[in-house]
mmCIF file of the C-alpha atoms, coordinates in Angstrom:
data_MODEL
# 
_entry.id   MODEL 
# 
loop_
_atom_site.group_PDB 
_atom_site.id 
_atom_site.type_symbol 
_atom_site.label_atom_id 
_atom_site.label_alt_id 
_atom_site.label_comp_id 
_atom_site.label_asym_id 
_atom_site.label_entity_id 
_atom_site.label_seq_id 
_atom_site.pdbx_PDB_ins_code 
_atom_site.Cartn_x 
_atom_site.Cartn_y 
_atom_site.Cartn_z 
_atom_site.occupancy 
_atom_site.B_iso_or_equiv 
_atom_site.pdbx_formal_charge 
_atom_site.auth_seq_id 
_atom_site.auth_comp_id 
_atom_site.auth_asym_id 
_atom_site.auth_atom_id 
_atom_site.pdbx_PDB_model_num 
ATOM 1   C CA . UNK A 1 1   ? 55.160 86.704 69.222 1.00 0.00 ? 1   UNK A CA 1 
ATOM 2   C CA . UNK A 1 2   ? 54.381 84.632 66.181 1.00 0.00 ? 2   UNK A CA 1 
ATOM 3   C CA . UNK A 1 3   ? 52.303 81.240 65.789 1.00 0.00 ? 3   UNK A CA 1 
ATOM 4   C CA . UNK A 1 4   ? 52.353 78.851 69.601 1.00 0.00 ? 4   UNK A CA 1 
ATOM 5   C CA . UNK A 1 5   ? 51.081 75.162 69.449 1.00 0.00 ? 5   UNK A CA 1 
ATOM 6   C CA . UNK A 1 6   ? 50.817 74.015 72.613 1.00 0.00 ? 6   UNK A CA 1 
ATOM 7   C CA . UNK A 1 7   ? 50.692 70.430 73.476 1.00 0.00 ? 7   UNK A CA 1 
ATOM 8   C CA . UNK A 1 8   ? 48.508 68.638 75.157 1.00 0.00 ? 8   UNK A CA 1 
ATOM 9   C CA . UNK A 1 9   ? 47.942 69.156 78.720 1.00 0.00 ? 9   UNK A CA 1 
ATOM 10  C CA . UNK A 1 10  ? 50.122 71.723 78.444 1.00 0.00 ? 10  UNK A CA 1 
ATOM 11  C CA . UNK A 1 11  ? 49.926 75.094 81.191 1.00 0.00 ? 11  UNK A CA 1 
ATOM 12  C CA . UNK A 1 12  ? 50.686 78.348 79.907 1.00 0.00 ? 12  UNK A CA 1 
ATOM 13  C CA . UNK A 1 13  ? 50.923 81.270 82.076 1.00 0.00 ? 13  UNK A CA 1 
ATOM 14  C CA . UNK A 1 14  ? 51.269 85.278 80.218 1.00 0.00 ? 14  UNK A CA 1 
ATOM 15  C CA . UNK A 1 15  ? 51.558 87.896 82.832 1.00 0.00 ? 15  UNK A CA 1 
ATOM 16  C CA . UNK A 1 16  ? 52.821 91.090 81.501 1.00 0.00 ? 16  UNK A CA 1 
ATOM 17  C CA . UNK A 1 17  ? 53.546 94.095 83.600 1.00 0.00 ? 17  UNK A CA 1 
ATOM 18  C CA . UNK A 1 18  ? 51.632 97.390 84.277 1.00 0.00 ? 18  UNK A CA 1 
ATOM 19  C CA . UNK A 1 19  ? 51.887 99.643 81.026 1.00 0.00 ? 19  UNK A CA 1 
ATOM 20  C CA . UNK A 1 20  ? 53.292 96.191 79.297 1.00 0.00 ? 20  UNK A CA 1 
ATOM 21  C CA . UNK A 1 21  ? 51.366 94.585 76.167 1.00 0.00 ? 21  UNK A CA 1 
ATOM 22  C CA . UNK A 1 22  ? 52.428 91.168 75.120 1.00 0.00 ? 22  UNK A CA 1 
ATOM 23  C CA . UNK A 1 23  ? 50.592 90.675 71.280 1.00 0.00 ? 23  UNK A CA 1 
ATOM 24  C CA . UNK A 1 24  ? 50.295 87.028 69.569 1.00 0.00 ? 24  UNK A CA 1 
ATOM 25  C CA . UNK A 1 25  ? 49.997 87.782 65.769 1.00 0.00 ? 25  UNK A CA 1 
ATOM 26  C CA . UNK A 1 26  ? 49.702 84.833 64.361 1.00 0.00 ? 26  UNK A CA 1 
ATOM 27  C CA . UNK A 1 27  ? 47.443 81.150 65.629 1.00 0.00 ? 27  UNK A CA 1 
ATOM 28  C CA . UNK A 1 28  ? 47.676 79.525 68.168 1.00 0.00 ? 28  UNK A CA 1 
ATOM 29  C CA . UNK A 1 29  ? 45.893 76.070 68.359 1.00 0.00 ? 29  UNK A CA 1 
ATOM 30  C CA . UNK A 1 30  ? 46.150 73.368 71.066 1.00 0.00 ? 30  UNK A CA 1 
ATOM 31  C CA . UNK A 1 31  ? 45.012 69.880 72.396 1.00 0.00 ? 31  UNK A CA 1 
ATOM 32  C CA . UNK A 1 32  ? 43.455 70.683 75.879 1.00 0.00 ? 32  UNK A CA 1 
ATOM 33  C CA . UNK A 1 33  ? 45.910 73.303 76.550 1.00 0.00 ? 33  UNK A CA 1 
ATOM 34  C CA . UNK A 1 34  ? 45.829 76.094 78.994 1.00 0.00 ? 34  UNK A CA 1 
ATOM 35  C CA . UNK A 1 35  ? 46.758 79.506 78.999 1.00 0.00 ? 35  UNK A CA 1 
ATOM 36  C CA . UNK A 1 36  ? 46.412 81.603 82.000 1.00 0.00 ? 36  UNK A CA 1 
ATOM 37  C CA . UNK A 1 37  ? 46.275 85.374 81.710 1.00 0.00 ? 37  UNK A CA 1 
ATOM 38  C CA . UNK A 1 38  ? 47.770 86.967 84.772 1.00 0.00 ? 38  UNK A CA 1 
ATOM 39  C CA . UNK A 1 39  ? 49.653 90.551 85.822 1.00 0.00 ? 39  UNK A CA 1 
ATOM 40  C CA . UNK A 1 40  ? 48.579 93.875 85.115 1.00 0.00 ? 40  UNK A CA 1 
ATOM 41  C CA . UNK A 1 41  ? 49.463 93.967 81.985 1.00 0.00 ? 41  UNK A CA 1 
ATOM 42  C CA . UNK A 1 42  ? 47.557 93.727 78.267 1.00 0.00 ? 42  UNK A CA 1 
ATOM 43  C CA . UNK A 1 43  ? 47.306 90.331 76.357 1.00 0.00 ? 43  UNK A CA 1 
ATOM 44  C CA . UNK A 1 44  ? 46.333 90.548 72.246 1.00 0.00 ? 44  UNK A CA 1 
ATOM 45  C CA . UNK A 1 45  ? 45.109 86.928 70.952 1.00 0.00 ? 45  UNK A CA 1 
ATOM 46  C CA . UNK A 1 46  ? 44.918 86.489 67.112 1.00 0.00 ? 46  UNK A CA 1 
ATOM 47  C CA . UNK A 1 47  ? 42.912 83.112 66.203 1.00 0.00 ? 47  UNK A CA 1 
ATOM 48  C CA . UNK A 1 48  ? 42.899 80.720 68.736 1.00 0.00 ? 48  UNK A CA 1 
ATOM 49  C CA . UNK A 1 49  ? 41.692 76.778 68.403 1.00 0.00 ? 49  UNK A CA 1 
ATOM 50  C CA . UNK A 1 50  ? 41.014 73.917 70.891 1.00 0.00 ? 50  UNK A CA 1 
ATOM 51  C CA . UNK A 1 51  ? 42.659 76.404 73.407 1.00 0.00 ? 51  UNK A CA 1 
ATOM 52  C CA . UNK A 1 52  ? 41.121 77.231 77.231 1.00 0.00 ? 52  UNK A CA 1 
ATOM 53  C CA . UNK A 1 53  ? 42.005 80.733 77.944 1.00 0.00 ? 53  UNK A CA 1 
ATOM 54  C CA . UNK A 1 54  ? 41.791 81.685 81.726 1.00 0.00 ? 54  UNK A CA 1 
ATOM 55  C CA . UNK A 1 55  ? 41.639 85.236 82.991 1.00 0.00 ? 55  UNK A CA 1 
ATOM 56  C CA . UNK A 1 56  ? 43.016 85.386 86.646 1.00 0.00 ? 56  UNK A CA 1 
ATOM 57  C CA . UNK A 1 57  ? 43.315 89.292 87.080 1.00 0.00 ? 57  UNK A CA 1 
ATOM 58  C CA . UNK A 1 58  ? 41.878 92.319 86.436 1.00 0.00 ? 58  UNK A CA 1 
ATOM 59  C CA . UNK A 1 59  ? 43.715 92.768 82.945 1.00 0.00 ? 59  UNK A CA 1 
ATOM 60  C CA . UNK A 1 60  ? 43.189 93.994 79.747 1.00 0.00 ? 60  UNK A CA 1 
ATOM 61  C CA . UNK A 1 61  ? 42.481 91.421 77.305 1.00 0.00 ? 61  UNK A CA 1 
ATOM 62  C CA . UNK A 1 62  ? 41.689 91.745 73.645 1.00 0.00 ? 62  UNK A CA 1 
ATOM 63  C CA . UNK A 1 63  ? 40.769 88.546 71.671 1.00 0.00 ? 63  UNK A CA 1 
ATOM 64  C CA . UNK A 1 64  ? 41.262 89.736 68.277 1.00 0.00 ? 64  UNK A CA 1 
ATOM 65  C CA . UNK A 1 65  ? 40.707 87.095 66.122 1.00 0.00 ? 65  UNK A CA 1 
ATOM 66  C CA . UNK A 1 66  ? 38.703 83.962 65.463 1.00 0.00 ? 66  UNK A CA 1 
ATOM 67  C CA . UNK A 1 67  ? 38.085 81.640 68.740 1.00 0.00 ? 67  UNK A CA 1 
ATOM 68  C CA . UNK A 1 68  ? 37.209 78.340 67.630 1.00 0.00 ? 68  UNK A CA 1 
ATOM 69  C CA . UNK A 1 69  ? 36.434 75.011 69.683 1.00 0.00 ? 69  UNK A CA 1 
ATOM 70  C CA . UNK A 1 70  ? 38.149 77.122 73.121 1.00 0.00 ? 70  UNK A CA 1 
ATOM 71  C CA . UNK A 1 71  ? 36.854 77.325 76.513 1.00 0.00 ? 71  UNK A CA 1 
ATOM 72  C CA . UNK A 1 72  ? 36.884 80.938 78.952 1.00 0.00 ? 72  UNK A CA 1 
ATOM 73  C CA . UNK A 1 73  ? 36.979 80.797 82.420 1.00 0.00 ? 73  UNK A CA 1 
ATOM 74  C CA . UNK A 1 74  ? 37.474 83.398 84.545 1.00 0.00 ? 74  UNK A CA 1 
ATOM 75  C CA . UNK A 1 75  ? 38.876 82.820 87.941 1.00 0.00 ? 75  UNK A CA 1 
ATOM 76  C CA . UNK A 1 76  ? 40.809 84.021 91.143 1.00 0.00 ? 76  UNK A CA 1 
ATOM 77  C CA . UNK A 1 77  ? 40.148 87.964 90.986 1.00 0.00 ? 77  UNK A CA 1 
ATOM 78  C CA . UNK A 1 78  ? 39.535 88.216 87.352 1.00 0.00 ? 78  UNK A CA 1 
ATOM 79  C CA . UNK A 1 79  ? 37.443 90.431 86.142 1.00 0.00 ? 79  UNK A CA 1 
ATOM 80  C CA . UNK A 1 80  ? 36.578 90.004 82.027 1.00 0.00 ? 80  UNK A CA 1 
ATOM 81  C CA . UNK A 1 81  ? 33.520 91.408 79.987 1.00 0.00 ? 81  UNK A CA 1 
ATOM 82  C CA . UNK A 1 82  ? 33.099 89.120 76.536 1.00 0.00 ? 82  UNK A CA 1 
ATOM 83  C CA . UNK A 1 83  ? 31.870 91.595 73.212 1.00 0.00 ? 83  UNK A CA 1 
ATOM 84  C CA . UNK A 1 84  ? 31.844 89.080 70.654 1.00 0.00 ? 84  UNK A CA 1 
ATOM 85  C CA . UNK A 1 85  ? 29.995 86.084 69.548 1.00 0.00 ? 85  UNK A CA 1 
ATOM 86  C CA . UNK A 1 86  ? 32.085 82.642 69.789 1.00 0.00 ? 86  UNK A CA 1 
ATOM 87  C CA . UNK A 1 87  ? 31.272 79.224 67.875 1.00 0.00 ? 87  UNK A CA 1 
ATOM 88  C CA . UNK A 1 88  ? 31.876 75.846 69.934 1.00 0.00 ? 88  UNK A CA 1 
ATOM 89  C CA . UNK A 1 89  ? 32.965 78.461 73.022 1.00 0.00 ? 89  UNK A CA 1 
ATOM 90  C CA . UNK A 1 90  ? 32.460 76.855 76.800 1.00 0.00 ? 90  UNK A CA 1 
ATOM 91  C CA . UNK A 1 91  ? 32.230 79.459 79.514 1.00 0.00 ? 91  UNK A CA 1 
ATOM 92  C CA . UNK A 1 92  ? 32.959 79.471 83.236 1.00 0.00 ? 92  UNK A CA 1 
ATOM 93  C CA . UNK A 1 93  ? 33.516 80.810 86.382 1.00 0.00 ? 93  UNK A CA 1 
ATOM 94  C CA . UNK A 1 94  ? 35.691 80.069 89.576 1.00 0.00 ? 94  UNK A CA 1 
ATOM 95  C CA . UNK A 1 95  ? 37.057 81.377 92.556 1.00 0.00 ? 95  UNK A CA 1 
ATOM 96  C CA . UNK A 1 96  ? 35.607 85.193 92.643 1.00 0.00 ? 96  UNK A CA 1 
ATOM 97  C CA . UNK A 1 97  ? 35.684 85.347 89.082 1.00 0.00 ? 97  UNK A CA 1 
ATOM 98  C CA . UNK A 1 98  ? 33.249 87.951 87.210 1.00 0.00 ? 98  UNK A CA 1 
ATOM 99  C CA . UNK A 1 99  ? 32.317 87.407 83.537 1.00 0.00 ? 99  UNK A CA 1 
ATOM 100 C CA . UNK A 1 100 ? 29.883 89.628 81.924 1.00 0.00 ? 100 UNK A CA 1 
ATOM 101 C CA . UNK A 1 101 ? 28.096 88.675 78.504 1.00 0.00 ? 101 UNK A CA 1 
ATOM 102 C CA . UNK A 1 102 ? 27.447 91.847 76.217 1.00 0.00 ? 102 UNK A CA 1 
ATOM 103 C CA . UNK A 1 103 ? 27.118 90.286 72.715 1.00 0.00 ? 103 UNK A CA 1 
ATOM 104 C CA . UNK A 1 104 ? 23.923 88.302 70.814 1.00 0.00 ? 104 UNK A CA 1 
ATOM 105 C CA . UNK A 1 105 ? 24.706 84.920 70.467 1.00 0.00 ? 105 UNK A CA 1 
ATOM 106 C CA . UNK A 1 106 ? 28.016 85.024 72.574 1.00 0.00 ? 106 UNK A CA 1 
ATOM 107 C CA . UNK A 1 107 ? 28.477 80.982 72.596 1.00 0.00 ? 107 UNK A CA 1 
ATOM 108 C CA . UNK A 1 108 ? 27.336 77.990 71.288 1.00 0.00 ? 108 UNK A CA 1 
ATOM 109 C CA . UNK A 1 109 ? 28.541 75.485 74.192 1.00 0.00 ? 109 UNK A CA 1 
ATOM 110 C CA . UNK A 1 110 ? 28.007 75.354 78.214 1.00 0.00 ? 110 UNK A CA 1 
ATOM 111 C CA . UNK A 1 111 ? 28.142 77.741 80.950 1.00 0.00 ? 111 UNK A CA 1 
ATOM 112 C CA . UNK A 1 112 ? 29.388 76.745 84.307 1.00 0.00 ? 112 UNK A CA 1 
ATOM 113 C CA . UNK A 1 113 ? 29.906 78.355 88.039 1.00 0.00 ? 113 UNK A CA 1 
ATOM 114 C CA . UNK A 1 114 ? 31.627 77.457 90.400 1.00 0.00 ? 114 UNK A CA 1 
ATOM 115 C CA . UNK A 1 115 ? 32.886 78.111 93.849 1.00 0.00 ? 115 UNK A CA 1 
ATOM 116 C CA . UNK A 1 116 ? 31.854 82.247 94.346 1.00 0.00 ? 116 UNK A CA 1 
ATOM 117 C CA . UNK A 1 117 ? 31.835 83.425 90.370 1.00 0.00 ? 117 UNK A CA 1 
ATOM 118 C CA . UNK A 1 118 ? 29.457 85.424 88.963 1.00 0.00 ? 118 UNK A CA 1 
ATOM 119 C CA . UNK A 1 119 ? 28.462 85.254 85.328 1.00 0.00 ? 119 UNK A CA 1 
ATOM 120 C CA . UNK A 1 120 ? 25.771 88.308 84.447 1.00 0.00 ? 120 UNK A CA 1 
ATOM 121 C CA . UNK A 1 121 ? 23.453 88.397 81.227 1.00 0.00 ? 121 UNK A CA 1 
ATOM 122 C CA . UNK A 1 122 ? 24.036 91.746 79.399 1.00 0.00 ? 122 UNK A CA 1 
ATOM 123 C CA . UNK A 1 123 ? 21.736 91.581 76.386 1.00 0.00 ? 123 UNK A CA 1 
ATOM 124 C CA . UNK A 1 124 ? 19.470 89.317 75.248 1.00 0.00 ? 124 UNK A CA 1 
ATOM 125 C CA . UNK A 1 125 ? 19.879 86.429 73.950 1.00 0.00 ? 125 UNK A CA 1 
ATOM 126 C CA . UNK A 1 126 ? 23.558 85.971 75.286 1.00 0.00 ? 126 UNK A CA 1 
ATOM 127 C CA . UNK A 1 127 ? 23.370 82.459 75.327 1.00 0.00 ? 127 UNK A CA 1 
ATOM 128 C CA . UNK A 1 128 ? 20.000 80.636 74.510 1.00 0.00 ? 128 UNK A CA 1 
ATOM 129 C CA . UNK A 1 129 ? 19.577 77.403 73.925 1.00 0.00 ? 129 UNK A CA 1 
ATOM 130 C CA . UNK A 1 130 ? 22.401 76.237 75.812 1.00 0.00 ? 130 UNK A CA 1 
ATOM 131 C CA . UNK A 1 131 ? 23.421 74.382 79.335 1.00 0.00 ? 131 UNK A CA 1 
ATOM 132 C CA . UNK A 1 132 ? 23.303 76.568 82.153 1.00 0.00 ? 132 UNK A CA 1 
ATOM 133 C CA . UNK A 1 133 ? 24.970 74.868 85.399 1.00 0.00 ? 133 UNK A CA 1 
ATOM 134 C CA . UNK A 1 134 ? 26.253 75.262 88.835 1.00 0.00 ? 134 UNK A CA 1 
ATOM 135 C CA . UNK A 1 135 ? 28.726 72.716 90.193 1.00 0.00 ? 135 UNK A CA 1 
ATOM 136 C CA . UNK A 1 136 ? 28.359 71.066 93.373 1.00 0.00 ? 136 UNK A CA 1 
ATOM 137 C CA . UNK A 1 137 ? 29.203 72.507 96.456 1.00 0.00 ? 137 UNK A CA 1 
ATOM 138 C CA . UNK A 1 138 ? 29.382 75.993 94.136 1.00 0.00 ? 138 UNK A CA 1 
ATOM 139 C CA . UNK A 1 139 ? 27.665 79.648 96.197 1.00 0.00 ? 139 UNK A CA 1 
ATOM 140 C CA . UNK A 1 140 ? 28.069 81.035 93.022 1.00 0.00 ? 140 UNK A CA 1 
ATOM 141 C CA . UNK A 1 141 ? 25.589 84.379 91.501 1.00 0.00 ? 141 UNK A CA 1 
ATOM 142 C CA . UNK A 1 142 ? 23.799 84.406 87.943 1.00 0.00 ? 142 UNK A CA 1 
ATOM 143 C CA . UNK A 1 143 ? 22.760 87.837 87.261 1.00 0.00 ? 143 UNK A CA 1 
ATOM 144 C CA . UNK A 1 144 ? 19.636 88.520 84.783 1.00 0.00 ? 144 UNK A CA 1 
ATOM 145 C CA . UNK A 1 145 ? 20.208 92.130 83.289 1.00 0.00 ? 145 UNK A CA 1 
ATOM 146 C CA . UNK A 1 146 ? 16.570 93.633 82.773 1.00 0.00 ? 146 UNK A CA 1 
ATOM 147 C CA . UNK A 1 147 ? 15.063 91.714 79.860 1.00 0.00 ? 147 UNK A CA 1 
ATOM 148 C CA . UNK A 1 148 ? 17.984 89.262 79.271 1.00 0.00 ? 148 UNK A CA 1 
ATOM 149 C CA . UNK A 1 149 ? 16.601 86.388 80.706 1.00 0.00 ? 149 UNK A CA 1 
ATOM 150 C CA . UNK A 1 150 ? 17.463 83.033 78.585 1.00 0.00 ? 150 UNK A CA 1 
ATOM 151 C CA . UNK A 1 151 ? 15.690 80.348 77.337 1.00 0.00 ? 151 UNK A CA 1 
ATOM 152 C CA . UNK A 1 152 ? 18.213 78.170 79.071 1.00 0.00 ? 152 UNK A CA 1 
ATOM 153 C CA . UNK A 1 153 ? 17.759 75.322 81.476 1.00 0.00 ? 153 UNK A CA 1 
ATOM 154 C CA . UNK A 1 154 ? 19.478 75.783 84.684 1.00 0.00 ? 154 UNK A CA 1 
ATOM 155 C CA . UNK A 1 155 ? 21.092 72.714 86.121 1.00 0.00 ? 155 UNK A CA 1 
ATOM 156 C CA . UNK A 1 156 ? 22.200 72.333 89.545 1.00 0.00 ? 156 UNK A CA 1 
ATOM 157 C CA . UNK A 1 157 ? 20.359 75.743 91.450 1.00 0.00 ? 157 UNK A CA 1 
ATOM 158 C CA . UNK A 1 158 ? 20.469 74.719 94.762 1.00 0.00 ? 158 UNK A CA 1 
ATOM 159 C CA . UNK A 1 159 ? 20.682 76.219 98.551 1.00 0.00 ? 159 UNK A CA 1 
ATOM 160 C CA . UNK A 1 160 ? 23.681 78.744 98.637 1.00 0.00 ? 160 UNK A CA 1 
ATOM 161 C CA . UNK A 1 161 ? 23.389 79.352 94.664 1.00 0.00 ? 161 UNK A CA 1 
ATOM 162 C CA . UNK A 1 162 ? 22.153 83.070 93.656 1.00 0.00 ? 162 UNK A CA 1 
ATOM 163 C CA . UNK A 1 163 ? 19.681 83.965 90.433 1.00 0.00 ? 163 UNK A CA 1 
ATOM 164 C CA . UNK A 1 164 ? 19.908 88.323 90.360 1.00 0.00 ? 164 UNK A CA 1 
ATOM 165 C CA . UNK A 1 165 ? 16.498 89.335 88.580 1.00 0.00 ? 165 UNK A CA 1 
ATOM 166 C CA . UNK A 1 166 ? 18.350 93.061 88.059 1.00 0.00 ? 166 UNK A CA 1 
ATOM 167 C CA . UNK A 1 167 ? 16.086 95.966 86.810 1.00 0.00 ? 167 UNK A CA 1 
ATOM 168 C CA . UNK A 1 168 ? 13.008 94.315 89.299 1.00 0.00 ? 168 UNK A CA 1 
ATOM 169 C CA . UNK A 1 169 ? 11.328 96.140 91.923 1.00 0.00 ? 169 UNK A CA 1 
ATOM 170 C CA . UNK A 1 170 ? 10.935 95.241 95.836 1.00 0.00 ? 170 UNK A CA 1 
ATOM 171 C CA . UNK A 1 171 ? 7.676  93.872 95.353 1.00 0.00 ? 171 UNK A CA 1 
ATOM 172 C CA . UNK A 1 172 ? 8.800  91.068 92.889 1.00 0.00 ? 172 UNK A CA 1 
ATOM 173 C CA . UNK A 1 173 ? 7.219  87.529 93.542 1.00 0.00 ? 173 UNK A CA 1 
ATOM 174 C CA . UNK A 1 174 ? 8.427  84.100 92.450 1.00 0.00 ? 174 UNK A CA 1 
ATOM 175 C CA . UNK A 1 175 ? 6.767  81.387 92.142 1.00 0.00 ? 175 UNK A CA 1 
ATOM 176 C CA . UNK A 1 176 ? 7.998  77.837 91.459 1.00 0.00 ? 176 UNK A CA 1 
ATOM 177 C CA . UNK A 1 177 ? 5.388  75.648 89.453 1.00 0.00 ? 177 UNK A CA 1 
ATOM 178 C CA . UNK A 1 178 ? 5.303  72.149 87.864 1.00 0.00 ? 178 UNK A CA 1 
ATOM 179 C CA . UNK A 1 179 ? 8.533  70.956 86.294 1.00 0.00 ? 179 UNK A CA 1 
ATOM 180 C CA . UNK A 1 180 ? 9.971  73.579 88.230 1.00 0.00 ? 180 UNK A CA 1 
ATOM 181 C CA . UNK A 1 181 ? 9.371  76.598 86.195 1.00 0.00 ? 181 UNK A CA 1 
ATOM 182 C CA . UNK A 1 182 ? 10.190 79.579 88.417 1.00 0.00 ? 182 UNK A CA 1 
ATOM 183 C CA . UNK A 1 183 ? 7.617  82.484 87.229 1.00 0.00 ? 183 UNK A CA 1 
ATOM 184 C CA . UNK A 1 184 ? 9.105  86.011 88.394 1.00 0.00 ? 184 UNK A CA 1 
ATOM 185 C CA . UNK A 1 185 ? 7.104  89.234 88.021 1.00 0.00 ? 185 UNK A CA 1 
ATOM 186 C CA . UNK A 1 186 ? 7.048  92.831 90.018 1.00 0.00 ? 186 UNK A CA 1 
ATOM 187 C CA . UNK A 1 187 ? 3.680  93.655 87.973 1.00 0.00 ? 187 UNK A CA 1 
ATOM 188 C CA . UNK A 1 188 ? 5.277  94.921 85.240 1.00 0.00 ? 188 UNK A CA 1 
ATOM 189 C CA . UNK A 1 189 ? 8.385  93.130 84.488 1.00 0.00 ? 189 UNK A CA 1 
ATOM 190 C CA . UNK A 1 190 ? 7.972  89.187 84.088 1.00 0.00 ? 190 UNK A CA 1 
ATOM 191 C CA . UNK A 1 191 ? 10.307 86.144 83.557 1.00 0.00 ? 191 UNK A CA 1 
ATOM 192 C CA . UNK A 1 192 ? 10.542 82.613 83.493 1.00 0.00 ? 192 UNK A CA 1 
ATOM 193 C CA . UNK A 1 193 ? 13.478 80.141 83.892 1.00 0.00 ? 193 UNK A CA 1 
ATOM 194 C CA . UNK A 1 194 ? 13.522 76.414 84.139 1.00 0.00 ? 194 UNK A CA 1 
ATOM 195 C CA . UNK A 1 195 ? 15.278 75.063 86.841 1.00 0.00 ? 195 UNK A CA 1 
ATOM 196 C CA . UNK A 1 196 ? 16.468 71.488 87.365 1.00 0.00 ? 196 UNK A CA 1 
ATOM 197 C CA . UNK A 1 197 ? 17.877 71.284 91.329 1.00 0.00 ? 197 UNK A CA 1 
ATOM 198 C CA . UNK A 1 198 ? 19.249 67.727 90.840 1.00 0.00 ? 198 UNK A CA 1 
ATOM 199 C CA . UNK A 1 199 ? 20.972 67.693 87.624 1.00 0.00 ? 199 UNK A CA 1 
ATOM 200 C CA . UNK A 1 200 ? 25.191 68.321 88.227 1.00 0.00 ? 200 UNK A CA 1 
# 
């Protein structure tokens, strides 16, 4: 399939079969468009612009090209592990949605969770420097691969909300101190995370 604008607004569902791969060679830019990646199928994206992608299955998706200004969620059942770094790129969660950061640097914009979604750190510095948030009324999980804690603030960690410390052992203490800096160590592992309970 060649070059897609999609207008504003504008709801865009791909959902190839099993064993089927549906390939976009050429741009595709948009105005707070939506395309949802569904089936069991494989989706290719060339460049891709002002765009919010949405994984909602367990499907192969390869993002080829340059993602500029665009927004991925993950929702419903999907399942999607991001390898490469993104400029002006919003991430999120929904439903039982799993996204798993594996690349330096992977965005430059906001990460949010909702409902029961799980985003997990894979390597350091996955996202530093930038807003870290669960949405009200969210029981959503943020999982800290060994080491790959981020600099981040976390907005809106309240009652119901999980923080994963993976790689620490059984004994592992945490202690919240002033400004609520939450200090976690087993003796030989330590971290520290700053979170804000009443920011949404």
């Amino acid at each position: 399939i060649g070059a897609g604008l999609f207008s504003a607004s504008n709801n865009v569902t791909l959902a190839p079969d099993l064993g089927k791969t549906l390939t976009f060679t050429d741009a595709i830019a948009g105005f707070n468009s939506i395309i949802h990646v569904a089936g069991a199928g494989s989706v290719v994206f060339g460049d891709v612009s002002r765009t919010t992608i949405d994984v909602q299955s367990a499907n192969l998706l390869t993002l080829n090209g340059a993602l500029t200004n665009d927004s991925l969620t993950v929702s419903g059942s999907g399942v999607y592990t991001l390898t490469k770094s993104l400029q002006g790129f919003n991430l999120g969660v929904a439903g039982n949605g799993k996204l798993t950061l594996e690349s330096v640097n992977a965005i430059s914009g906001h990460v949010q969770l909702a409902d029961h979604g799980t985003i997990e750190f894979g390597v350091v510095h996955a996202a530093d420097g930038v807003s870290i948030q669960f949405l009200s009324g969210a029981q959503a999980t943020l999982i800290f691969d060994l080491g790959t804690v981020s600099s981040s603030q976390i907005d809106g960690f309240v009652q119901g909300d999980t923080i994963d410390f993976a790689g620490f052992s059984a004994n592992t203490t945490a202690v919240l101190g002033a400004n609520n800096v939450l200090t976690v160590s087993d003796g030989q592992h330590g971290a520290q995370i700053h979170l804000t309970p009443g920011v949404r």
